[in-house]
C-alpha positions as CSV (number, residue, x, y, z in Angstrom):
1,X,-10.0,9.5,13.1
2,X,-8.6,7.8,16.4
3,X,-10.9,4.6,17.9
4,X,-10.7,3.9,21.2
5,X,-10.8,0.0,22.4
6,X,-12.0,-0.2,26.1
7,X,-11.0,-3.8,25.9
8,X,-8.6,-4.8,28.3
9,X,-5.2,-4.4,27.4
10,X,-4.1,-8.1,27.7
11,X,-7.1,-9.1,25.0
12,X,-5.0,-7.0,23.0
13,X,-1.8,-9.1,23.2
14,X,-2.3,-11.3,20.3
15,X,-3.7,-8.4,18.0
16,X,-2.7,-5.6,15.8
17,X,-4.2,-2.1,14.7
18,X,-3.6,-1.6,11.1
19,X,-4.5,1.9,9.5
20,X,-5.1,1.2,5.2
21,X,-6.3,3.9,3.0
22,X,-7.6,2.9,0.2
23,X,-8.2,4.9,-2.9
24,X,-10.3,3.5,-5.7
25,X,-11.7,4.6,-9.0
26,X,-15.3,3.1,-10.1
27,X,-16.9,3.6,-12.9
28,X,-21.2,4.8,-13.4
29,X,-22.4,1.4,-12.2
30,X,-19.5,0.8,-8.9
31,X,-17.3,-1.4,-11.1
32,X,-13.9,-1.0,-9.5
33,X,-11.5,0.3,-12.4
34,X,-8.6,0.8,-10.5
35,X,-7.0,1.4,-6.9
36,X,-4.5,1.9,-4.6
37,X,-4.1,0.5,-1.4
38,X,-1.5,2.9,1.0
39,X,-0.9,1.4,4.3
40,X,-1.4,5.0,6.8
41,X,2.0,4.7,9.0
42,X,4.5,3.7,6.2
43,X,2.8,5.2,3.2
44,X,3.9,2.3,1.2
45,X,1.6,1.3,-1.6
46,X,0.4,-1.0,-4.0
47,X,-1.7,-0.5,-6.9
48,X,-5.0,-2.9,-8.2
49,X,-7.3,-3.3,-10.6
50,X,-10.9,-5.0,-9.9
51,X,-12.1,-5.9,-7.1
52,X,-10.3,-9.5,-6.9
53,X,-7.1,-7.7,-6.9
54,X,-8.1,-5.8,-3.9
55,X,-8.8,-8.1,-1.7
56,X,-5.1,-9.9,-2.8
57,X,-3.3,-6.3,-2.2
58,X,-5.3,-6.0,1.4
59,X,-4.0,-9.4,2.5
60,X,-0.4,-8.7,0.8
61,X,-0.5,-5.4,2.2
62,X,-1.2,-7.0,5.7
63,X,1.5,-9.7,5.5
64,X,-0.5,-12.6,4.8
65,X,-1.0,-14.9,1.6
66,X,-3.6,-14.0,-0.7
67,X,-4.3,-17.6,-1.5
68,X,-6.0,-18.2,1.6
């Protein structure tokens, strides 16, 4: 699915559309067991488990440190 920003190109400049799937398995009660992140335009991707670990392969996945 395509999203279409009518926001003016230049508020654009400093920005950066970034297209993740994420797969994840849960169990009965939405525990996250395990995952994989895959980012959409290089299909390059990194496995988790819990939800702690997601949020780290999101930010690693989008360049920046996952101890901020």
């Amino acid at each position: 699915m395509a999203l279409n920003d009518h926001r003016p190109s230049d508020a654009l400049a400093d920005r950066r559309v970034v297209a993740l799937v994420l797969r994840i398995v849960l169990d009965r009660r939405g525990a996250v067991l395990q995952g994989e992140v895959l980012d959409a335009t290089t299909h390059d991707g990194q496995r988790f488990a819990g939800w702690d670990e997601l949020v780290a392969t999101i930010r690693r996945c989008l360049g920046q440190d996952a101890g901020r």
